[in-house]
N, CA, C and O atoms as a Tripos MOL2 file, in Angstrom:
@<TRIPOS>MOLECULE
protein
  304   303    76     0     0
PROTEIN
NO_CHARGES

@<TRIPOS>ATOM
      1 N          89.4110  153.8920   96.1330 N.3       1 UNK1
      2 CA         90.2630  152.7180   96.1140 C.3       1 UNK1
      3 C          91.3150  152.9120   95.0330 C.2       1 UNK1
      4 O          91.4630  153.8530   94.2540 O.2       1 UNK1
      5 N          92.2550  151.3880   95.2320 N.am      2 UNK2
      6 CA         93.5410  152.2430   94.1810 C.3       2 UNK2
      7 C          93.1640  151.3940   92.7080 C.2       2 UNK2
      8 O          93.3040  150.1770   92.8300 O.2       2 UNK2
      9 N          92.7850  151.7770   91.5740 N.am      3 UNK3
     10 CA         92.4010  151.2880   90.1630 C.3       3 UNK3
     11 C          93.0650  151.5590   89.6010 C.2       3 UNK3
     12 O          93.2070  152.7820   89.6240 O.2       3 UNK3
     13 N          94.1110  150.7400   88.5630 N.am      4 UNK4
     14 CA         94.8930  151.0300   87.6810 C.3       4 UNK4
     15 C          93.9520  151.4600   86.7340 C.2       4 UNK4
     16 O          94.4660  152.2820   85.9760 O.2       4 UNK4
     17 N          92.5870  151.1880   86.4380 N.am      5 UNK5
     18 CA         91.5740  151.6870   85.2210 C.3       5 UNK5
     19 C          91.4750  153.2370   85.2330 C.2       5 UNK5
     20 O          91.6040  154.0090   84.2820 O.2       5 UNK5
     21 N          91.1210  153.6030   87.0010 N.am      6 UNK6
     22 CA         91.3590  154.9090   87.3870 C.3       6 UNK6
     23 C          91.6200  156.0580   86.2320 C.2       6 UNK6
     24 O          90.8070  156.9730   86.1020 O.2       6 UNK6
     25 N          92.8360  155.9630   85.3710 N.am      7 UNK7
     26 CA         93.6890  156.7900   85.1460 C.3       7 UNK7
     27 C          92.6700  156.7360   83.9830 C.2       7 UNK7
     28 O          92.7310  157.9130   83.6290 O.2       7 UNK7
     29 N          91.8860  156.2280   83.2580 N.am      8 UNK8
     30 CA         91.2720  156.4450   81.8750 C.3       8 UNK8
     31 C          90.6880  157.4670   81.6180 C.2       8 UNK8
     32 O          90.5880  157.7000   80.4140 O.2       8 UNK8
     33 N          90.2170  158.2440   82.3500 N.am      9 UNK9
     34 CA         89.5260  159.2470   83.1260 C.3       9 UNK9
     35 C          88.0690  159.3110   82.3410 C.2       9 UNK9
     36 O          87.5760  160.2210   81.6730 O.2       9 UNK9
     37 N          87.5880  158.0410   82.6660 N.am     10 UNK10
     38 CA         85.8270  157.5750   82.1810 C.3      10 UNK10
     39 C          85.3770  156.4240   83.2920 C.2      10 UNK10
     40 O          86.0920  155.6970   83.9810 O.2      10 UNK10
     41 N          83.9730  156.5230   83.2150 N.am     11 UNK11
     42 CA         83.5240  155.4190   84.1340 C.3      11 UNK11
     43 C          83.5680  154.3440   83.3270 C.2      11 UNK11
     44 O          83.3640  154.3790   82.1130 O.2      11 UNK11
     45 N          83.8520  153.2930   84.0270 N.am     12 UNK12
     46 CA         83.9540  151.7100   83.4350 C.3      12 UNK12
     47 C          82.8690  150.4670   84.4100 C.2      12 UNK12
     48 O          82.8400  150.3590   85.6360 O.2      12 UNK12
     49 N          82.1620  149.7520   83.5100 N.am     13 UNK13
     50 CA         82.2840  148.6790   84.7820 C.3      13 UNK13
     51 C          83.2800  147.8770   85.1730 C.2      13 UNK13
     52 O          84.2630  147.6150   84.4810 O.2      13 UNK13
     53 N          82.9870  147.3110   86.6930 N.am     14 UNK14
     54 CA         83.9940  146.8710   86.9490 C.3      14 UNK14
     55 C          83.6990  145.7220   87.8850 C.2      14 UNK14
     56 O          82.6370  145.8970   88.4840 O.2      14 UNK14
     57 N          84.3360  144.5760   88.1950 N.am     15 UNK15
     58 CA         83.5060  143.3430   89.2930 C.3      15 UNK15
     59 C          84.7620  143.7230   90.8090 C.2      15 UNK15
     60 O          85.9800  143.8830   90.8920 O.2      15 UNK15
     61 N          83.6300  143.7300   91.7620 N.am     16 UNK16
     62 CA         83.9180  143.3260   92.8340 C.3      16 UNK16
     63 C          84.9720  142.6620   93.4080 C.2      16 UNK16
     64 O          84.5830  141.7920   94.1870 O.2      16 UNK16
     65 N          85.9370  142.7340   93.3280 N.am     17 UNK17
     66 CA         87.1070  141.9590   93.9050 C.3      17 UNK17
     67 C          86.4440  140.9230   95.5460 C.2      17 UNK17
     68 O          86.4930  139.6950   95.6150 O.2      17 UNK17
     69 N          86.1190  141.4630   96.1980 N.am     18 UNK18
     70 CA         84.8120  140.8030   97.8490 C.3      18 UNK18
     71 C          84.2340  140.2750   97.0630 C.2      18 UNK18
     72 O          84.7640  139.2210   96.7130 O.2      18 UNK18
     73 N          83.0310  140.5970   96.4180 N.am     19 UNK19
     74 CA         81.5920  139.7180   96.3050 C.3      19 UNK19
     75 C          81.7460  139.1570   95.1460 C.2      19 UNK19
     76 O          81.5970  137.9350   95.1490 O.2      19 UNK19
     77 N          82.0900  139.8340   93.7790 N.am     20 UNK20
     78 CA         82.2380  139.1720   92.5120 C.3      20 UNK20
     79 C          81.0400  139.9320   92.1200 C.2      20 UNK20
     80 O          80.5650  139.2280   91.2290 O.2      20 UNK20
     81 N          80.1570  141.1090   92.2830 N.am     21 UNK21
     82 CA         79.3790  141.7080   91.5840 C.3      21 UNK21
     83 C          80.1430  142.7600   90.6860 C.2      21 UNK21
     84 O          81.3450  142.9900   90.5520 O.2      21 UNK21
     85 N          79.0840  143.2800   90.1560 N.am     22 UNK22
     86 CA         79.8320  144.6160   88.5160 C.3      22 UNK22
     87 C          78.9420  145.2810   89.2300 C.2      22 UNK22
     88 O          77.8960  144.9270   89.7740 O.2      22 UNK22
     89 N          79.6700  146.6040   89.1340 N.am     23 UNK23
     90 CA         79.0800  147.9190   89.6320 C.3      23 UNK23
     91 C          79.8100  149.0090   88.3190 C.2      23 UNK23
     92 O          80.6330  148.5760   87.5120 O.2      23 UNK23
     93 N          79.5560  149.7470   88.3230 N.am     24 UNK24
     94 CA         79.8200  150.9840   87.6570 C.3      24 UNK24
     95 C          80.8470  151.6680   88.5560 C.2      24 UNK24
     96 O          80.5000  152.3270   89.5360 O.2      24 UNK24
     97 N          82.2590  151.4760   88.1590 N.am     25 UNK25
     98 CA         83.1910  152.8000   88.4980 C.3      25 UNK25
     99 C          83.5400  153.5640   87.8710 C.2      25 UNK25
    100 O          84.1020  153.4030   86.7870 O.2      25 UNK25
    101 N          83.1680  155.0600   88.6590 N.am     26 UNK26
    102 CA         83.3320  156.6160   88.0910 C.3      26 UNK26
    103 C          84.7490  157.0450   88.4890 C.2      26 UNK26
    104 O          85.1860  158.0100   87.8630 O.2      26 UNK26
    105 N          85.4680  156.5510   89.3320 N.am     27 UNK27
    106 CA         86.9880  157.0750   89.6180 C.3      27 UNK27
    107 C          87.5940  157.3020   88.2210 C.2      27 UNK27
    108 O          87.4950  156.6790   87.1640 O.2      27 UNK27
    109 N          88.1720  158.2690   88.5410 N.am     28 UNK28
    110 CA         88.9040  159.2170   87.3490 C.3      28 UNK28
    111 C          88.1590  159.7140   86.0870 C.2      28 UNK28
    112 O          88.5770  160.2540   85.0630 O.2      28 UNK28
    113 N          86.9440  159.3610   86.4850 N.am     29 UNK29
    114 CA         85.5320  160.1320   85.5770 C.3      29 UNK29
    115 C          85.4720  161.4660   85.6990 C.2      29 UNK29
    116 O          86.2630  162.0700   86.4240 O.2      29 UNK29
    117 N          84.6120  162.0140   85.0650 N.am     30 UNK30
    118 CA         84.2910  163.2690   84.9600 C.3      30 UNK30
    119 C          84.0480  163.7160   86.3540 C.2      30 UNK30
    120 O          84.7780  164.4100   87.0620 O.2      30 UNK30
    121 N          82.3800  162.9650   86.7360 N.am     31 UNK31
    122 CA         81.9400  163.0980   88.0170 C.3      31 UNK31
    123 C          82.5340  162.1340   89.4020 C.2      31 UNK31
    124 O          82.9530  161.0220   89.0800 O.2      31 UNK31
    125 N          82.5870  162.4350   90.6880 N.am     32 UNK32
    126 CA         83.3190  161.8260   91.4470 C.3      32 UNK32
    127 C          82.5320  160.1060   91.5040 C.2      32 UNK32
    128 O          81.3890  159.6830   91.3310 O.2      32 UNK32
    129 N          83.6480  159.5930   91.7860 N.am     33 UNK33
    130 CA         82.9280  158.0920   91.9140 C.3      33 UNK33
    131 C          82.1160  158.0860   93.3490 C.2      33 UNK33
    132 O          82.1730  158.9800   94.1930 O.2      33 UNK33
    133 N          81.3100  156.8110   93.4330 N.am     34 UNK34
    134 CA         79.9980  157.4650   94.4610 C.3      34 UNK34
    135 C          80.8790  156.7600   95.6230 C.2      34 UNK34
    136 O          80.6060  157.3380   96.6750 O.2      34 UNK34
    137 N          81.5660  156.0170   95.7790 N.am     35 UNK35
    138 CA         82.3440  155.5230   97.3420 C.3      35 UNK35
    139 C          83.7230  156.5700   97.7670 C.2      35 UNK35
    140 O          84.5450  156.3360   98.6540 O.2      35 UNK35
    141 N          83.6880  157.7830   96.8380 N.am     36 UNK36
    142 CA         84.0990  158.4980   97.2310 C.3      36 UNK36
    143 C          83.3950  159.4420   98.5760 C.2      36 UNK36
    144 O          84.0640  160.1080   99.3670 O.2      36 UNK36
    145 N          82.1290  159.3230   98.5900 N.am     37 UNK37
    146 CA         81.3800  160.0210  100.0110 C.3      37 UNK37
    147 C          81.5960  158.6900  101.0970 C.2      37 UNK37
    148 O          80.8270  158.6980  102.0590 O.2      37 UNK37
    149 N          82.3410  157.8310  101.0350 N.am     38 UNK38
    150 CA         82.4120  156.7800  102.0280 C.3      38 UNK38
    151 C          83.7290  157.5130  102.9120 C.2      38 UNK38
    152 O          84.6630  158.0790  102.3440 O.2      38 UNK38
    153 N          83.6020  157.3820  104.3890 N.am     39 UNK39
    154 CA         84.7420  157.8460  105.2020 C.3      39 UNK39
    155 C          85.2760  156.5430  105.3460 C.2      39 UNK39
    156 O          84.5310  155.9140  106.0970 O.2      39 UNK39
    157 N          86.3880  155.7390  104.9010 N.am     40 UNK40
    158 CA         86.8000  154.6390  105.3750 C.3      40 UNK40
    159 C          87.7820  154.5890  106.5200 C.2      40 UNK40
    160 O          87.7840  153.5650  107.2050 O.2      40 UNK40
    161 N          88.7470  155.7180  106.8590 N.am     41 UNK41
    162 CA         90.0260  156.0050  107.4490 C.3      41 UNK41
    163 C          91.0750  155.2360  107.3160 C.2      41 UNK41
    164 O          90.8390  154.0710  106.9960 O.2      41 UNK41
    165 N          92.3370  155.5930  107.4910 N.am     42 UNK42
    166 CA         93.0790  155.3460  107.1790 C.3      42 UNK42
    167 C          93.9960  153.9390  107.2360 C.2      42 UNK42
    168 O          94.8480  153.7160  106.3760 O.2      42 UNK42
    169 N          93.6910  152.8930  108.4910 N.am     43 UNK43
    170 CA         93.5570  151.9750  108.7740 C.3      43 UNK43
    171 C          92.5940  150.6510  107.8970 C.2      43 UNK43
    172 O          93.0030  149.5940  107.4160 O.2      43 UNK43
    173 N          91.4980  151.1070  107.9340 N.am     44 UNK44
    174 CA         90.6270  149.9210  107.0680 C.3      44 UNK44
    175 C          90.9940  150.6270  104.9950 C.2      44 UNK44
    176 O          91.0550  150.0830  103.8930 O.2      44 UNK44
    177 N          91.0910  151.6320  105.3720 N.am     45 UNK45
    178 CA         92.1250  151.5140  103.5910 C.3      45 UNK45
    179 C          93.0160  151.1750  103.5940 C.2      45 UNK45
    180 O          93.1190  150.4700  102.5910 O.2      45 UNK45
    181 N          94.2860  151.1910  104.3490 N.am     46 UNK46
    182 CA         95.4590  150.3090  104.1220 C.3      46 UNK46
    183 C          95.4870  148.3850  104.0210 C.2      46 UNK46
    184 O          96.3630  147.5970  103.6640 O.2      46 UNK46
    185 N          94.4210  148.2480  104.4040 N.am     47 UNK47
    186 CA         93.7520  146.7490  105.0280 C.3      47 UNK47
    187 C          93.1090  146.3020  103.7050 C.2      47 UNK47
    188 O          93.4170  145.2060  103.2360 O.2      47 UNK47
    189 N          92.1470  147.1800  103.0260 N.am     48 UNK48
    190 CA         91.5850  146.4650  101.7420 C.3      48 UNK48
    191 C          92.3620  146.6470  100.7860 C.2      48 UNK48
    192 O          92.2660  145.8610   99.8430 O.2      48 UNK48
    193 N          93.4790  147.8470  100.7180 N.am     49 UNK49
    194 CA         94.0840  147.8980  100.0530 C.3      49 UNK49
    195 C          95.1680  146.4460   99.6890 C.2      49 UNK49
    196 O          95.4440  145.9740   98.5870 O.2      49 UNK49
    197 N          95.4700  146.1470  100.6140 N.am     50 UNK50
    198 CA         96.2620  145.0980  101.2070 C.3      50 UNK50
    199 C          95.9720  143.7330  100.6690 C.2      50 UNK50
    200 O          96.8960  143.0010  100.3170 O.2      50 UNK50
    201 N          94.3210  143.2490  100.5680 N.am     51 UNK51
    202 CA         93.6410  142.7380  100.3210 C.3      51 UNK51
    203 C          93.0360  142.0920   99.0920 C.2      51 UNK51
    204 O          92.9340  140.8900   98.8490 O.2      51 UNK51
    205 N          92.6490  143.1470   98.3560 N.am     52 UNK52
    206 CA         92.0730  143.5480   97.6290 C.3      52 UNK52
    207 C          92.5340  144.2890   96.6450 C.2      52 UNK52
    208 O          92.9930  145.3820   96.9760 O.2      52 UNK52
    209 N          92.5510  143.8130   94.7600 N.am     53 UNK53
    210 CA         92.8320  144.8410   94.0750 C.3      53 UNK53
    211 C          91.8830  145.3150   93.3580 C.2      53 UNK53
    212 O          90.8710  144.6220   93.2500 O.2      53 UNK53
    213 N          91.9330  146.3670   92.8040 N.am     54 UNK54
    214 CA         90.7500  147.3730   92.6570 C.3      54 UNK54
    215 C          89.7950  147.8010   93.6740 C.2      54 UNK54
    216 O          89.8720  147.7400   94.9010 O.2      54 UNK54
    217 N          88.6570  148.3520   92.7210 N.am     55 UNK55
    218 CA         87.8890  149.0070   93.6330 C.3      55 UNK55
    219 C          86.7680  148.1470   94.1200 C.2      55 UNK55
    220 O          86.1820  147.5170   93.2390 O.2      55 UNK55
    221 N          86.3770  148.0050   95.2800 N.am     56 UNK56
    222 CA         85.5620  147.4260   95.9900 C.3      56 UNK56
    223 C          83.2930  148.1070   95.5960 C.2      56 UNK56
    224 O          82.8090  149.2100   95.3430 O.2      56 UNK56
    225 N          82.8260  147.0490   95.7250 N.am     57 UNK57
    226 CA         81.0150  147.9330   95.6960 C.3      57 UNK57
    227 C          80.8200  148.5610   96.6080 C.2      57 UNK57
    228 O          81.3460  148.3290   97.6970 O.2      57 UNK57
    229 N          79.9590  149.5760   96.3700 N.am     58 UNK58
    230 CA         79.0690  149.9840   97.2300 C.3      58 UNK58
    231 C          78.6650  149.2730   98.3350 C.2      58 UNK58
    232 O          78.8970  149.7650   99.4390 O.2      58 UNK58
    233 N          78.1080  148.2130   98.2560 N.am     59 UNK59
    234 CA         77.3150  147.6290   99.0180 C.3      59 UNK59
    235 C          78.7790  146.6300  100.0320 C.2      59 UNK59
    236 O          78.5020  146.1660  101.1390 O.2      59 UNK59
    237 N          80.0550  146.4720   99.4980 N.am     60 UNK60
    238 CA         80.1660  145.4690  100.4020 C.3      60 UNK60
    239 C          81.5310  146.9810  101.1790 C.2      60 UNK60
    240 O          82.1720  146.6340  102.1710 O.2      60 UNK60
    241 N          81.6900  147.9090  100.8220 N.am     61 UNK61
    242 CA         82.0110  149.0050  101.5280 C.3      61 UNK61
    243 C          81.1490  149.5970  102.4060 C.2      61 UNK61
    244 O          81.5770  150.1820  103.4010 O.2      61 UNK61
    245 N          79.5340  149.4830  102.0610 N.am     62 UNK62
    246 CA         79.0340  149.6350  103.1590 C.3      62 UNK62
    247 C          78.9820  148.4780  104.7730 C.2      62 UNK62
    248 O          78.7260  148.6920  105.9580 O.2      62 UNK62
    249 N          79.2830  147.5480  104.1600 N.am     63 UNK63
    250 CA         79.0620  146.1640  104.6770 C.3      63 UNK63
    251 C          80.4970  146.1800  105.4650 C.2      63 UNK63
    252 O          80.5720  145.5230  106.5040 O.2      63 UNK63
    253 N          81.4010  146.7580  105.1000 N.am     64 UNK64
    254 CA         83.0620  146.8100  105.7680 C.3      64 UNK64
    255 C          83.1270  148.1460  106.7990 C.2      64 UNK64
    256 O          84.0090  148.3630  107.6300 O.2      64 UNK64
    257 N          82.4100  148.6520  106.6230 N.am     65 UNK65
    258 CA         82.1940  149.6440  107.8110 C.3      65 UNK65
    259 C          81.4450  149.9470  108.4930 C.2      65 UNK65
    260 O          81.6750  150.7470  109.3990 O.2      65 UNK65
    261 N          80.1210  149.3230  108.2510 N.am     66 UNK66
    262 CA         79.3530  149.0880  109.4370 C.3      66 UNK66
    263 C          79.8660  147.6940  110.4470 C.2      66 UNK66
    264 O          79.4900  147.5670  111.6120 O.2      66 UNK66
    265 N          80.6030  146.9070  109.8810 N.am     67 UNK67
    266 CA         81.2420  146.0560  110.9090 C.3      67 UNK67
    267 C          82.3420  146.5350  111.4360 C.2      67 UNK67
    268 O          82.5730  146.0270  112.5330 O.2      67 UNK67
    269 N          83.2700  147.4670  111.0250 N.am     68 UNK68
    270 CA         84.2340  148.4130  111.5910 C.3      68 UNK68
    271 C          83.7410  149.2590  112.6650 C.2      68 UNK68
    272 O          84.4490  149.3680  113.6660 O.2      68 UNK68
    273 N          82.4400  149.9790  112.5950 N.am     69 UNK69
    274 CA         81.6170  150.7630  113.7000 C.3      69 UNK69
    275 C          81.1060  150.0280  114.7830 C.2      69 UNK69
    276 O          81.0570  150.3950  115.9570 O.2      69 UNK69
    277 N          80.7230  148.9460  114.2920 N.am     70 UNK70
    278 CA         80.1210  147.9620  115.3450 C.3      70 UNK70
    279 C          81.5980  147.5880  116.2480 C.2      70 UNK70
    280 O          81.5220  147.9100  117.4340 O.2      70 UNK70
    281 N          82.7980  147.0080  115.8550 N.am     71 UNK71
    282 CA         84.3050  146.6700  116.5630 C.3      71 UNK71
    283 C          83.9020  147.6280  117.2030 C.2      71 UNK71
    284 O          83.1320  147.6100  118.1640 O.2      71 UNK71
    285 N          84.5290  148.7440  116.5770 N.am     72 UNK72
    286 CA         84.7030  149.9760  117.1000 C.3      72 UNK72
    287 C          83.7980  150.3730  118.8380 C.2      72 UNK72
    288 O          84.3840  150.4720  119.9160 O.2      72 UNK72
    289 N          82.5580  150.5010  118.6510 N.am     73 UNK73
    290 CA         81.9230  150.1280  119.9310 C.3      73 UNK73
    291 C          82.1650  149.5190  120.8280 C.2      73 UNK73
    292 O          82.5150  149.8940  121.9460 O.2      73 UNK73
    293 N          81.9110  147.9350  120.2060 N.am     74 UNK74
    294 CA         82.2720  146.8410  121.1380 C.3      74 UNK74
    295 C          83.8070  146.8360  122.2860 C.2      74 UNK74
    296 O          83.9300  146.3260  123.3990 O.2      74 UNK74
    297 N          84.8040  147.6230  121.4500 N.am     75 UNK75
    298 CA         86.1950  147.5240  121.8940 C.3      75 UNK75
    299 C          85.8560  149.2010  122.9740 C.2      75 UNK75
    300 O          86.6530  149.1140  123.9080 O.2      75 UNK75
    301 N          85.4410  149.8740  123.0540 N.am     76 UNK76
    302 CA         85.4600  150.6780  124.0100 C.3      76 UNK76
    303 C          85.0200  150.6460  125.5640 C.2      76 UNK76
    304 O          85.1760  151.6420  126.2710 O.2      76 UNK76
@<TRIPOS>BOND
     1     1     2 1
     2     2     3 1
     3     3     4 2
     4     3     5 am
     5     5     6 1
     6     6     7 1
     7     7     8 2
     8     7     9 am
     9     9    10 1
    10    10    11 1
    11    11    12 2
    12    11    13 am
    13    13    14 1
    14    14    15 1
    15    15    16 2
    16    15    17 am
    17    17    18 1
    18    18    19 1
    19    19    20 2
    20    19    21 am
    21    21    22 1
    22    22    23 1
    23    23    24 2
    24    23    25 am
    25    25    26 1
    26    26    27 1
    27    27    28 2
    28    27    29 am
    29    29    30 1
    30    30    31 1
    31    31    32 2
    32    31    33 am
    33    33    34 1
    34    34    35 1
    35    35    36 2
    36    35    37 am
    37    37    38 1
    38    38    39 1
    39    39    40 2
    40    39    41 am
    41    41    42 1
    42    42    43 1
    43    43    44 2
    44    43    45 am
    45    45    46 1
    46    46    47 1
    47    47    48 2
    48    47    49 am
    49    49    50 1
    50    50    51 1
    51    51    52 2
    52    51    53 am
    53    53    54 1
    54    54    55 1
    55    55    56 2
    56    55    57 am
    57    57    58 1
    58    58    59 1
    59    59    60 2
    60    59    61 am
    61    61    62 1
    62    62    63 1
    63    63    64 2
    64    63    65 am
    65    65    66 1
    66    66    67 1
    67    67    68 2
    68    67    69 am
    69    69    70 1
    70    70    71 1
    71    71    72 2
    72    71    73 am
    73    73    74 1
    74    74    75 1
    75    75    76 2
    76    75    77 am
    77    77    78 1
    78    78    79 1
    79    79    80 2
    80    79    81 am
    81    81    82 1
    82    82    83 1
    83    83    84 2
    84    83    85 am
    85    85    86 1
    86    86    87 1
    87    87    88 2
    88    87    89 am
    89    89    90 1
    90    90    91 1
    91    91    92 2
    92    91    93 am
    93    93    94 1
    94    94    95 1
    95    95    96 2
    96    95    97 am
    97    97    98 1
    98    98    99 1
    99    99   100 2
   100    99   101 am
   101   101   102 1
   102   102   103 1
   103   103   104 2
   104   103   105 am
   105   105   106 1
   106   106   107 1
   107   107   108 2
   108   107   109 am
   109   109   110 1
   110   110   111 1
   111   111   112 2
   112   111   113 am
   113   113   114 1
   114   114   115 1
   115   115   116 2
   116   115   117 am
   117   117   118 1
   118   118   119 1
   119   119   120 2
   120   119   121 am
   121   121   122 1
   122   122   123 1
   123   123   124 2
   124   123   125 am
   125   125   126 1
   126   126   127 1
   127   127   128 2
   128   127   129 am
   129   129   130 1
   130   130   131 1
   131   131   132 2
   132   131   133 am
   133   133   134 1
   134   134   135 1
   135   135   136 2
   136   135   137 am
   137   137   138 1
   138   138   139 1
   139   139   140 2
   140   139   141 am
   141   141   142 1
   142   142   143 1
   143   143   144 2
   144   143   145 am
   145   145   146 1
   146   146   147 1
   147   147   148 2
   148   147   149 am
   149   149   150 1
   150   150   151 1
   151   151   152 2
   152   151   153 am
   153   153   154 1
   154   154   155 1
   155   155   156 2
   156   155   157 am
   157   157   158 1
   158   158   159 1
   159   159   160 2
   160   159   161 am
   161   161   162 1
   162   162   163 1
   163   163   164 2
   164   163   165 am
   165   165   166 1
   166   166   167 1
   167   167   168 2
   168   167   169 am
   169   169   170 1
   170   170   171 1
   171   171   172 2
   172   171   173 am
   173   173   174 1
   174   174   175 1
   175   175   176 2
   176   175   177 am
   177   177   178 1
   178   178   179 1
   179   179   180 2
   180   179   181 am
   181   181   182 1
   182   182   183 1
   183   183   184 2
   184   183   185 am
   185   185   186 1
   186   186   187 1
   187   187   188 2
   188   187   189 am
   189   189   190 1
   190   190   191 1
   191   191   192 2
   192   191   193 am
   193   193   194 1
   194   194   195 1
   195   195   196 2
   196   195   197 am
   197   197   198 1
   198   198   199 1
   199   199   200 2
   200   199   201 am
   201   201   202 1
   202   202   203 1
   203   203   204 2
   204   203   205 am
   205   205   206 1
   206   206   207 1
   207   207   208 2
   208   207   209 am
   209   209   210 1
   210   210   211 1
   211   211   212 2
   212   211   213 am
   213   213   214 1
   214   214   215 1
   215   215   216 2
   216   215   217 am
   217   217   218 1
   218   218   219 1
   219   219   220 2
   220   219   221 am
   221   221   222 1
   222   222   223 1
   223   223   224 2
   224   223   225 am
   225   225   226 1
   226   226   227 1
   227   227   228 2
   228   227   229 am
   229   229   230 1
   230   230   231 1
   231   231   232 2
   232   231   233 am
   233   233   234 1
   234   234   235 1
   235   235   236 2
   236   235   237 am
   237   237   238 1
   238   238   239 1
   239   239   240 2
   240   239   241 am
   241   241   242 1
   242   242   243 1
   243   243   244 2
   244   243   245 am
   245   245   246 1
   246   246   247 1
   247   247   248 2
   248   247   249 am
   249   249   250 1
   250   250   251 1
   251   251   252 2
   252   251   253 am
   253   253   254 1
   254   254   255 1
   255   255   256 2
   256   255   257 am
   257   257   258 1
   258   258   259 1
   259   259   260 2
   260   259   261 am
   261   261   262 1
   262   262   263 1
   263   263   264 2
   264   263   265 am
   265   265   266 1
   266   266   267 1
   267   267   268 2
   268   267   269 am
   269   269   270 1
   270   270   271 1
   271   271   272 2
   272   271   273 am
   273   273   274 1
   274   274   275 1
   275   275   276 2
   276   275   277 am
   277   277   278 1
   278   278   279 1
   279   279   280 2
   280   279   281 am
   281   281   282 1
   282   282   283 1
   283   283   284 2
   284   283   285 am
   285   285   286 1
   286   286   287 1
   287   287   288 2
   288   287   289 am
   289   289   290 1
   290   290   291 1
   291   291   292 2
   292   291   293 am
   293   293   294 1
   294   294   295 1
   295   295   296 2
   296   295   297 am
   297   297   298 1
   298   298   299 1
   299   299   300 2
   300   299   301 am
   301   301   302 1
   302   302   303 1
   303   303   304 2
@<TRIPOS>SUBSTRUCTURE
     1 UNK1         2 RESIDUE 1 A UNK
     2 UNK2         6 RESIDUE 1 A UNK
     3 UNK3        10 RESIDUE 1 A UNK
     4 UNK4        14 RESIDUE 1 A UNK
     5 UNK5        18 RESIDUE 1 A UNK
     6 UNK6        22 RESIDUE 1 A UNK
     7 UNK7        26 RESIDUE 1 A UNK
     8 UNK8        30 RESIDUE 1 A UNK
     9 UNK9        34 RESIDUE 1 A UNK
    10 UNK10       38 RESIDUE 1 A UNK
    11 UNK11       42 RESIDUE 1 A UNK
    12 UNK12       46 RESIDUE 1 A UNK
    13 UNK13       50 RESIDUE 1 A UNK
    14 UNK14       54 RESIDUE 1 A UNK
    15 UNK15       58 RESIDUE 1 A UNK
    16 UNK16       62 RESIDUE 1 A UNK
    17 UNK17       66 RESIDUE 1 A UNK
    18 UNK18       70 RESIDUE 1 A UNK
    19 UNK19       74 RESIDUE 1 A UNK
    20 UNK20       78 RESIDUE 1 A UNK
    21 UNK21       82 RESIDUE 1 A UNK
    22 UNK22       86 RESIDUE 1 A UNK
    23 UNK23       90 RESIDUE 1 A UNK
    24 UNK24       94 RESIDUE 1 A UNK
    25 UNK25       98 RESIDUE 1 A UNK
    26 UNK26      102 RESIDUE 1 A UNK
    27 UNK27      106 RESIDUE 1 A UNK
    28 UNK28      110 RESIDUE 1 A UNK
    29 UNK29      114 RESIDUE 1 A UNK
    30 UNK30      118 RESIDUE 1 A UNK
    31 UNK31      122 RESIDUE 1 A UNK
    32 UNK32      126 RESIDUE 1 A UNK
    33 UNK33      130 RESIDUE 1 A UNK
    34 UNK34      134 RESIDUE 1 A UNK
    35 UNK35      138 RESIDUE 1 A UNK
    36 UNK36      142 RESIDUE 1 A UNK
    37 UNK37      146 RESIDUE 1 A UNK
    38 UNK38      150 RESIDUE 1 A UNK
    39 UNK39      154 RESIDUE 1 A UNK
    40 UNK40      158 RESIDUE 1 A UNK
    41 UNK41      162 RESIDUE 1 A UNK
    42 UNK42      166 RESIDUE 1 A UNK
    43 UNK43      170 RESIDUE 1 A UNK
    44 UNK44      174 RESIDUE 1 A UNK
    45 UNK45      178 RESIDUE 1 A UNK
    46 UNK46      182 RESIDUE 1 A UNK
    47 UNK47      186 RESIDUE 1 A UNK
    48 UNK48      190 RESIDUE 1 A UNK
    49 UNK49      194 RESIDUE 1 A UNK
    50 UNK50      198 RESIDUE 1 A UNK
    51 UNK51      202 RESIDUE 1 A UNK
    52 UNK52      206 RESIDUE 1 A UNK
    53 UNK53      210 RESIDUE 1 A UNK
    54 UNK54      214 RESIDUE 1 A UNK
    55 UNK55      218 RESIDUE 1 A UNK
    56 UNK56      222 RESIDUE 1 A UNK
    57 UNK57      226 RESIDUE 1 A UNK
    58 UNK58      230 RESIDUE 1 A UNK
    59 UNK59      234 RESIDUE 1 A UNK
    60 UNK60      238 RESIDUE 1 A UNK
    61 UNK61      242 RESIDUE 1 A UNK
    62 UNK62      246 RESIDUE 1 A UNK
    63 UNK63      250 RESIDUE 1 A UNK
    64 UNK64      254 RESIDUE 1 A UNK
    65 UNK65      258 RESIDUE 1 A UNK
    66 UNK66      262 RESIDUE 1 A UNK
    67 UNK67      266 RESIDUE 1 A UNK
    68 UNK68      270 RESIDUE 1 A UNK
    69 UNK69      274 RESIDUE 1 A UNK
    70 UNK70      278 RESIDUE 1 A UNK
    71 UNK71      282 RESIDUE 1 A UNK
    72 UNK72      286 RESIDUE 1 A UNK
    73 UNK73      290 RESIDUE 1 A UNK
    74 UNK74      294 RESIDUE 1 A UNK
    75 UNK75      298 RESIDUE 1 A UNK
    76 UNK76      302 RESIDUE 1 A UNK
């Protein structure tokens, strides 16, 4: 996601922009941040981007693309 914190190049916590939880972001950390193994494509990132500033949780990125997979189905 796009984090102006990003650039510190350390993990920070950080709250949820969706849910309002604190998670730990590693973007621009040493090690890769962990929603970096998330495939979002290019469409639903322009959309949260859109949305949403900073970086989004784990849990509600998982929660944004398993309802994207499910559309996805349904519309075929």
């Amino acid at each position: 996601m796009n984090n102006p914190e990003q650039e510190t190049g350390s993990a920070h916590q950080a709250r949820c922009p969706r849910c309002g939880g604190k998670f730990t972001c590693n973007a621009g950390g040493n090690t890769p941040c962990a929603c970096m193994r998330y495939e979002l494509g290019p469409e639903l990132l322009k959309e949260l981007e859109k949305k949403y500033k900073g970086c989004l949780c784990n849990a509600c990125l998982e929660d944004l693309i398993r309802k994207k997979d499910n559309a996805d189905k349904l519309s075929i």
